[in-house]
N, C-alpha and C positions, 0 to 999 in steps of 0.2 A: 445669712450675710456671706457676701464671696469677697473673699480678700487675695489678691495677687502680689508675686513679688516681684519685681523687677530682675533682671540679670543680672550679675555684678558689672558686664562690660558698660550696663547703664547707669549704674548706680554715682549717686555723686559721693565724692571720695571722703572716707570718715576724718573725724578730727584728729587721730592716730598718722590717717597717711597723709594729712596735708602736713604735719608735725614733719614727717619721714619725708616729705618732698621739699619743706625748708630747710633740713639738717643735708639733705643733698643736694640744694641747691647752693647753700652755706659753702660746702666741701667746694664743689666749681669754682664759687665768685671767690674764695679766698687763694686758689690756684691763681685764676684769673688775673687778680688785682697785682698778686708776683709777677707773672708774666706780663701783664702788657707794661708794667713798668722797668724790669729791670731786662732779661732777654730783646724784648723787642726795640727798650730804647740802644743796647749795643746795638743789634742787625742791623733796623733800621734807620737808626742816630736821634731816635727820637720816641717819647711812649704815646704808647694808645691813652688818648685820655678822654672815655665815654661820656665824663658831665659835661665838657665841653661840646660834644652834640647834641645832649640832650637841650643845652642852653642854646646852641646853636638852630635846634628845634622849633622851640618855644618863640625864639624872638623873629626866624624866618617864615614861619604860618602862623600866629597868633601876635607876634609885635609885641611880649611880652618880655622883659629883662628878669628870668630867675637867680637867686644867689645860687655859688657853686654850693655850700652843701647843701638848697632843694637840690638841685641837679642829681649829686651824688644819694639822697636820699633817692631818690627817682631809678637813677642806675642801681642803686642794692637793692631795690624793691622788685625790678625789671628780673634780676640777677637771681636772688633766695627763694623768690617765689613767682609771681606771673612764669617767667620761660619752665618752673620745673611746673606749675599747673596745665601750662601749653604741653609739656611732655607726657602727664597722664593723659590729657584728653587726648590726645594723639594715639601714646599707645594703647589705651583703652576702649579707644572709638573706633580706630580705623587699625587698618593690616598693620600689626606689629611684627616685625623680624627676629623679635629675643634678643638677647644683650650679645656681645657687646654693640650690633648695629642699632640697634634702638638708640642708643647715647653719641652713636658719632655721627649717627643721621639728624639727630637731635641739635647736634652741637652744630653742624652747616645749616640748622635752616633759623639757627641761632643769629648766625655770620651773616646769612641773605636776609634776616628781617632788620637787622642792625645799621649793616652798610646796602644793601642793594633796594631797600625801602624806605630805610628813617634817613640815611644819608643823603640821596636826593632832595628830601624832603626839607633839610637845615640846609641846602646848600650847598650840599657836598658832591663831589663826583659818584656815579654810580659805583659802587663796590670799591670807593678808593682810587679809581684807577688809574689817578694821576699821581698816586704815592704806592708803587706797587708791594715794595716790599713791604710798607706798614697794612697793606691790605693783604699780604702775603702771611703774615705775624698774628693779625686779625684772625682769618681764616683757623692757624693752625692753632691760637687760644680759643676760638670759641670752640673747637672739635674736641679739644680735653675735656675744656667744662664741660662740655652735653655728655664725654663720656662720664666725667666724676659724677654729676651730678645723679647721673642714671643709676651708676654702679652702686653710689654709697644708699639710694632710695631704696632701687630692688634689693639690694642685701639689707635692709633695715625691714623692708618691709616683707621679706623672706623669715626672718628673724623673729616676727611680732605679728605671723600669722598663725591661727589657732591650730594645735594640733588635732587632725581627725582621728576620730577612731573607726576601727572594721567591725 
C-alpha cells in the first residue's frame, strides 16, 4: 500500500486553526465595530454601517428585504470567519510576505471586496467615492482588522504549534 502526504501549504486547515483564525478574526471585527462606529462617525460625521450593505445587497440583486440582525449576522460571519479563511487560503496558497504585510495586505483586499465589489453591487458608488472620507475611514479600518486579525492568528497559532525535537 503507498500512502502520501500532502504539504501543509495544501493541507485544509485543522480544527485547532480554524478555532485560531475565528479568535483572530474576533480580535479585528471587535476593533472594527469601535472604529467604524465612533472614530469614523466624528471624521466623517457619520458611521460605517456594514448591514446596511449587506441589506442593501440582497434587496438590489436578489429583491429580497433582510432584517438588520440577518444583515449583521451576515457582517460578523463575513467578519470572524469567511475573510480570516480567505486569509489562510491566501497566505497558504499563494506568495506570502510574513507578517506584518500579510495582515495589512489582508486588511485592503478586505476594503476592495467590500466597497469596490459588494458596493457596486447594492448600489453604491465604486469604493464610496462619492463619500470620500467615509471611504477613506473604511479603507483605514479594514487595514487594522487584517492586521489584528493576522497577528492575534499567527501568534495563536505560533503558540499551539507542536514543539520539534533534534
Amino acid at each position: 500500500m503507498i500512502t502520501t502526504t500532502l504539504p501543509r501549504a495544501t493541507a485544509l486547515p485543522s480544527a485547532r486553526t480554524i478555532a485560531n483564525l475565528a479568535l483572530g478574526g474576533f480580535a479585528g471585527l471587535g476593533f472594527w465595530e469601535l472604529f467604524s462606529a465612533v472614530p469614523t462617525a466624528w471624521f466623517a460625521e457619520f458611521p460605517l454601517e456594514p448591514p446596511e450593505l449587506v441589506k442593501s445587497l440582497f434587496s438590489h440583486q436578489l429583491g429580497l428585504t433582510i432584517s438588520t440582525p440577518a444583515a449583521k449576522l451576515l457582517h460578523f460571519l463575513t467578519g470572524f470567519l469567511f475573510y480570516p479563511l480567505g486569509y489562510y487560503a491566501v497566505t497558504r496558497f499563494v506568495k506570502s510576505f510574513g507578517m506584518p504585510a500579510d495582515g495589512w495586505i489582508w486588511g485592503m483586499i478586505t476594503y476592495f471586496i467590500a466597497l469596490g465589489f459588494f458596493a457596486p453591487l447594492a448600489g453604491q458608488a465604486f469604493l464610496l467615492t462619492d463619500v470620500p472620507r467615509l471611504s477613506l475611514m473604511s479603507l483605514i479600518g479594514h487595514a487594522i482588522y487584517g492586521y489584528l486579525a493576522a497577528f492575534v492568528f499567527e501568534q495563536l497559532e505560533a503558540s499551539s504549534a507542536p514543539v520539534r525535537s533534534r
